[in-house]
N, C-alpha and C positions, 0 to 999 in steps of 0.2 A: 614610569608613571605617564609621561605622555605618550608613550604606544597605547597603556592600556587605554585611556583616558581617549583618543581616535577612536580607538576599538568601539569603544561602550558608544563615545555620537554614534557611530553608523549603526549598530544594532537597535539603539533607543528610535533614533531614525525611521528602520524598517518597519519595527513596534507600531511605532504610528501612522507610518502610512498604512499598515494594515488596519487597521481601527477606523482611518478614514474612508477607506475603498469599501467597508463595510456598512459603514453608516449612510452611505454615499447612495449604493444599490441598496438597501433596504428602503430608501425614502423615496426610490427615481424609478426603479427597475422590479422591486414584488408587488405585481397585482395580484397572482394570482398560489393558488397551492402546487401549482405547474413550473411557473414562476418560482416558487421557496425549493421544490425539493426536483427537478428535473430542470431547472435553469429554461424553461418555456420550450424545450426540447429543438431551440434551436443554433445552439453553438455549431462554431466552423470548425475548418480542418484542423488549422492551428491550436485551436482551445481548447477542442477536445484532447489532441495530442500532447498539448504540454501538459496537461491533468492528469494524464495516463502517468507520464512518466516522471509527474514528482509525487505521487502519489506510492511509484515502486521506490525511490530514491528516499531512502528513510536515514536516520542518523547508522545504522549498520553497512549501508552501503555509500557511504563519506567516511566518518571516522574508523567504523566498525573495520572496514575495507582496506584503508592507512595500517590497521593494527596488525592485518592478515599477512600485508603484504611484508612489515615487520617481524613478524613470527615465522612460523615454518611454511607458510603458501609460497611465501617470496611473490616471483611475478604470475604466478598462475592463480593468484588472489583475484586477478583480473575476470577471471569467470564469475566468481560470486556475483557480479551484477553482467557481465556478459551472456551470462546464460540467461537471464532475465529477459536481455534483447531477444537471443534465438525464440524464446516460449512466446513472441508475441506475434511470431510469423506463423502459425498455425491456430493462433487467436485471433488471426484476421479474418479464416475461414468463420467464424463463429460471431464475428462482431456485427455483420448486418440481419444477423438473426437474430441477435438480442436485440436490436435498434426497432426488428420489423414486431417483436410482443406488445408494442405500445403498453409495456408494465413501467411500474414505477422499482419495486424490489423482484429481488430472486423469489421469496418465497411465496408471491403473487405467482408470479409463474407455476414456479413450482405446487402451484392448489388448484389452479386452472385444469390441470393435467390429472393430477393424485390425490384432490380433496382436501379437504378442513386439516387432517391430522395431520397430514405433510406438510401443508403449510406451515401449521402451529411449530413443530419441531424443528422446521428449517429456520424458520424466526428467531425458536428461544436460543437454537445455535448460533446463528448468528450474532444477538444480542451481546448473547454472554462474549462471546469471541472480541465484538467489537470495544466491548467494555477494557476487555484486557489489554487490547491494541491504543487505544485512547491515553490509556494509564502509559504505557511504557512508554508512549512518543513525548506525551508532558512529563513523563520522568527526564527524558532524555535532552530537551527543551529547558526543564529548569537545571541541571549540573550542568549544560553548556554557558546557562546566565551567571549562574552561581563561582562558575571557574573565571569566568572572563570578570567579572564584579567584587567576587570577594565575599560576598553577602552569604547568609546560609544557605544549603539548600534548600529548602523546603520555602524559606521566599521566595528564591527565585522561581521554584515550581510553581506558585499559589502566581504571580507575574507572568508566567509564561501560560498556564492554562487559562486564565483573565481573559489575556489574547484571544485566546483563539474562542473561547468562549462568546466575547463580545462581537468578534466580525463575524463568527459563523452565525451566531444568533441573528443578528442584524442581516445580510445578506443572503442566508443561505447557498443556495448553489451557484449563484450568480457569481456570488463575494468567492466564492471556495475557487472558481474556476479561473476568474480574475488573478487570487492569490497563489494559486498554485501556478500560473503562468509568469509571475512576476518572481516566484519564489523558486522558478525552475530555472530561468532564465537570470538570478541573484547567484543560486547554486553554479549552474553554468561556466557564465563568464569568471565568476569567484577563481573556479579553480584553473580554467582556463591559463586566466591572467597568471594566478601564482604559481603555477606548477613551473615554469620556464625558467622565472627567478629565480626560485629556492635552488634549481638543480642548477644552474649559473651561479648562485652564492655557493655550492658546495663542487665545486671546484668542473663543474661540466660532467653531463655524462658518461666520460668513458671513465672521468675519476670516480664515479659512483659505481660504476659498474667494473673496474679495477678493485675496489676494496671489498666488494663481495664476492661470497663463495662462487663461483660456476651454476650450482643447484638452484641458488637463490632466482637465477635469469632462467630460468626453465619453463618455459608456456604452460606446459601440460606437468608439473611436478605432482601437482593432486593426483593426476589419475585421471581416463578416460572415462572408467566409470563413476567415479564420483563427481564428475562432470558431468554425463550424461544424468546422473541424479537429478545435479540440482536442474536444470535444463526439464525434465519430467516434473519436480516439485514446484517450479516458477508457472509449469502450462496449468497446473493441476489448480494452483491458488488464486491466478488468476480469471483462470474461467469460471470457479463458482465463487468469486471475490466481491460483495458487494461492491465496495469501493471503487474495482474495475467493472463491473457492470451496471454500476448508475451514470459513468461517463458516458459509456457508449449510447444510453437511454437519452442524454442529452442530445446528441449529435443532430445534427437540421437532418440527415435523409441517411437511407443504408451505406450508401456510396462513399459519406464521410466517416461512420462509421471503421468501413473494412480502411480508408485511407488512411486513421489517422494511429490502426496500430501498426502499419508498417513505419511512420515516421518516429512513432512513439520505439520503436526497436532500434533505427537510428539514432536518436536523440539518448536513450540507454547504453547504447556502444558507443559514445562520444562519452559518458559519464563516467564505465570503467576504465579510462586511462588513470584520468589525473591523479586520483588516491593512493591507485597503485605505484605511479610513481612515486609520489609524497612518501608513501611508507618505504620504500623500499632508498630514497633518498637518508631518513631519516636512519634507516639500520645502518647505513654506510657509512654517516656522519658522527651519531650519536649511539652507540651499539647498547650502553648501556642506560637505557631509561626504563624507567619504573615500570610496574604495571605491565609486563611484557609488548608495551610500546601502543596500553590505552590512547595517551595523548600524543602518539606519534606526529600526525598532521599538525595539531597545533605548534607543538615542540619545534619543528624544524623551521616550518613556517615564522613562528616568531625569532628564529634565529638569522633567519634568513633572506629576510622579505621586509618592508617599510611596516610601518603601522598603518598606512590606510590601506595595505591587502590582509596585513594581521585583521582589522575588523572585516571586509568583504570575506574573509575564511567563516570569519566567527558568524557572522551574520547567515553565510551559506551552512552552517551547521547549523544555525536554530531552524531558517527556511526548512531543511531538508526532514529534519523531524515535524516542524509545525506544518507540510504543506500534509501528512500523515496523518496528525494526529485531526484535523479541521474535516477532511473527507472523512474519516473511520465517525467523530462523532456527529455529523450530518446524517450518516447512512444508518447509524445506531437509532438514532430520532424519530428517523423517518421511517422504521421499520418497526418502532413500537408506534407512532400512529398507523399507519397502513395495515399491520398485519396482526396487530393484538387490539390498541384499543378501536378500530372502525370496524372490526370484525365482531370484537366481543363486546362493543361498546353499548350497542343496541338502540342507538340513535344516530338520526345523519346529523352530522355536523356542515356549517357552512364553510366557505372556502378561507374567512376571516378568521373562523376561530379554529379549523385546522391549522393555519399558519400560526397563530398563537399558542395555543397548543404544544406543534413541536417544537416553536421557541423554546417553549415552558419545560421542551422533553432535552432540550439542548444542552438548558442550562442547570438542570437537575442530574442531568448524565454526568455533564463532566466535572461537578462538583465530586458525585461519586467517583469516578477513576482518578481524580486527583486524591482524594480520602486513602485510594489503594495505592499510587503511586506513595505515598509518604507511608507504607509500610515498607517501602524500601525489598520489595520482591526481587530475582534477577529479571532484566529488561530482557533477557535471550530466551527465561523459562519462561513468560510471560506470551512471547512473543512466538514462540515455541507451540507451544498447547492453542494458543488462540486462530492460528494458518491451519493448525490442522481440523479444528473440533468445528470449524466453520463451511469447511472444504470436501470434507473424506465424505462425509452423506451424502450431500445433495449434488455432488459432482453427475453421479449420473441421471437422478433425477432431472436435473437443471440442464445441462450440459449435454446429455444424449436425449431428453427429454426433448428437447428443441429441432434434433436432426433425426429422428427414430416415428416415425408419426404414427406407426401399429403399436407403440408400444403401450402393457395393459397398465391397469391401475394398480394391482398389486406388484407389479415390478418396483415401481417408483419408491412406495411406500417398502418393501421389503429393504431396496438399495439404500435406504435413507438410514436406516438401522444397520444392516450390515457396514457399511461403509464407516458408521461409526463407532463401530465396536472393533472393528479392523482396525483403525487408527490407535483408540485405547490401546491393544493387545499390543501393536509394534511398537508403541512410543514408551511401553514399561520395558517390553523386551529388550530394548535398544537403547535406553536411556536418554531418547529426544535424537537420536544421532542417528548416523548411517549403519546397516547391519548388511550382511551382503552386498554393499551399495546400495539398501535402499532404503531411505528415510519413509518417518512415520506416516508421512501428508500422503508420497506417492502410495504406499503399501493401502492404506484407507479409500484412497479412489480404485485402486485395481481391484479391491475386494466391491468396493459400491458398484462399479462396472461388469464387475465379473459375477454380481445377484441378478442385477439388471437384467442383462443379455441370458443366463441360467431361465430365469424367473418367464422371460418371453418366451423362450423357447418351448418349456413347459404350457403355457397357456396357448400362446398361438395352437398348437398342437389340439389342444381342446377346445378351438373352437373362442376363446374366451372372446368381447370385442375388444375394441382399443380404447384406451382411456381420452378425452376428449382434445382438442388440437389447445398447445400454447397458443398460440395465436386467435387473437380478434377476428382477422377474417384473411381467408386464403388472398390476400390480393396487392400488388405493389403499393408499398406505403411512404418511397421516395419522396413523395410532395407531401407527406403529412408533417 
């Protein structure tokens, strides 16, 4: 009772200072609609970086991660977020050219190039996607409060979406970027710290790694190419990823931009150690626990460790879902005012009552994903369907759209359908999973790539022109 009773201060704790960080910048820090949903586009290296990378760091890769490394991955669970690091060094190539669109969303961009109807559709995917993304993270948010407290789930859901509802409302991107640095950096050192103890309370590593099979300590036991997968599936999500391309819109100039996903890849391969250790401490220790080793991390941890790292764990598991689910429903907001209602709205609104507005879109959102959350869906098919139906389309639209500057109008628009119907076709074929090694997400962009590049090559041929540049104006935008 008193571990748990530590535990619950330090998360009640975090609860609040996030509440206050929000109320904080909502009153000192939004002037403007620049301000609420672009953070005044000028965060530094460090902020835009820790937002990259708790933004990937979702409760899948902490707990999710612990369970892998328990199961049949052993240590090559370690990729599941390592590859995440590799997909951001070829996202570096691409992050001062999102920074240089001076847009606010993807599917701005993406209309600038290919028109109203491409817009519209990258929109309502994204919407949808992001709805589904919102739900799973305050699913995952309230069963971390709900395990650690005792209370139901579904209060601690309606408690943990509150949260994030209230700072993000209050703050928006300022609060989101703050929190996600405080909640990267909670994540961080959490596991840091614990991971050396637990494997010291369980007898040192070579004891741990004495009670296990051989296979289990194998880097590479997944497989190269299911490695190279996910490695393709992390570049694919996060290049047409709202959530990662409203960071880089923050960033003060190109240059922090490209800098801060190379640290942000760092800061990612600093994050795939610890869980994997934790789980794979925990198979060693405790072989037989429920759930094929759901609560692996917590499990060993509270066996293992004092109670004020038992709550800094627990706390770094709500972090690690809430710094997800706060950017996904920011980006959801800010993408039904910008791209459906200022579009279809048919009046200007002022810069006061857009910020009101998509307060208003904020907190109507994630009332609704929390409604879906308490249908109790899988958090993995949820989470599944939502990376891809977001991704497969407008990859090349958005993504080759930016680096391709002949390319026609009708590409855009063709890739944005094919890309999404390619996605459908592999993720029923394949049941969400890998088929040949290759998952639904990449299968979706190779097909939107491979319209794309078809679709130019036909019209270049005939002469067609080029559809009009991403960009505001050919010209260095560093100092903007």
């Amino acid at each position: 009772m008193v571990l748990q009773t530590q535990a619950i201060i330090i998360v009640v704790a975090y609860l609040i200072g996030m509440l206050v960080v929000g109320f904080i910048v909502g009153k000192l820090k939004i002037k403007d609609s620049s301000d609420y949903m672009l953070a005044g586009r000028r965060m530094g290296l460090f902020m835009v970086a820790f937002s990259l990378s708790a933004n990937n760091i979702g409760g899948g890769s902490t707990t999710g991660l612990a369970q892998k490394a328990f199961g049949d991955w052993g240590m090559s669970a370690i990729w599941y977020v390592l590859a995440a690091s590799a997909a951001m060094i070829p996202l570096a190539y691409f992050a001062p050219k999102i920074r240089q669109t001076m847009a606010v969303t993807i599917p701005e961009v993406v209309g600038r190039r290919f028109g109203k109807i491409s817009s519209t559709f990258t929109a309502v995917l994204g919407i949808l996607s992001l709805f589904c993304l919102t739900s799973s993270q305050i699913a995952a948010s309230g069963s971390v409060v709900a395990g650690l407290t005792g209370i139901p789930t579904n209060v601690a859901l309606v408690i943990a979406g509150a949260v994030v509802i209230l700072y993000t409302t209050f703050g928006g991107m300022i609060a989101d970027q703050i929190s996600d640095l405080v909640q990267f950096a909670i994540i961080l050192v959490g596991l840091a710290v614990a991971t050396p103890i637990v494997i010291h309370g369980c007898g040192g590593w070579d004891a741990i790694s004495a009670a296990l099979p051989p296979v289990q300590l194998d880097f590479t036991k997944i497989g190269w190419v299911t490695i190279i997968g996910y490695i393709f599936n992390y570049f694919c999500t996060f290049l047409a990823g709202p959530e990662m391309v409203s960071r880089f819109e923050t960033a003060k100039d190109e240059k922090t931009a490209r800098q801060a996903s190379w640290v942000s890849a760092i800061l990612m391969a600093a994050m795939s150690i610890f869980p994997t250790l934790l789980g794979l401490a925990a198979l060693a220790t405790m072989p037989d626990l429920a759930d094929g080793g759901k609560n692996a991390m917590m499990a060993v941890t509270t066996a293992h460790a004092p109670a004020f790292i038992v709550g800094m764990i627990s706390a770094a598991i709500i972090c690690a879902t809430m710094s997800s689910a706060d950017s996904n429903l920011l980006c959801m907001s800010t993408m039904i005012m910008n791209d459906l209602y200022l579009e279809y709205g048919g009046k200007k609104l002022s810069d006061k009552k857009i910020i009101t507005y998509t307060r208003a879109c904020n907190v109507i959102a994630a009332v609704i994903a929390m409604l879906i959350a308490m249908f109790g869906v899988p958090i993995v098919t949820m989470n599944t369907f939502a990376f891809g139906i977001r991704c497969a389309g407008p990859f090349a639209a958005y993504g080759l759209g930016l680096i391709v500057p002949k390319a026609t109008k009708n590409s855009g628009i063709l890739s944005l359908f094919g890309g999404t119907i390619g996605f459908c076709f592999w993720q029923v074929l394949s049941g969400g999973g890998f088929k040949f090694g290759i998952l639904p997400v990449v299968f979706g962009c190779t097909v939107s790539a491979a319209v794309f590049f078809i679709v130019n090559f036909i019209e270049w041929k005939r002469g067609v022109q080029p559809a009009p540049s991403a960009y505001i104006e050919k010209t260095d935008n560093s100092q903007l």
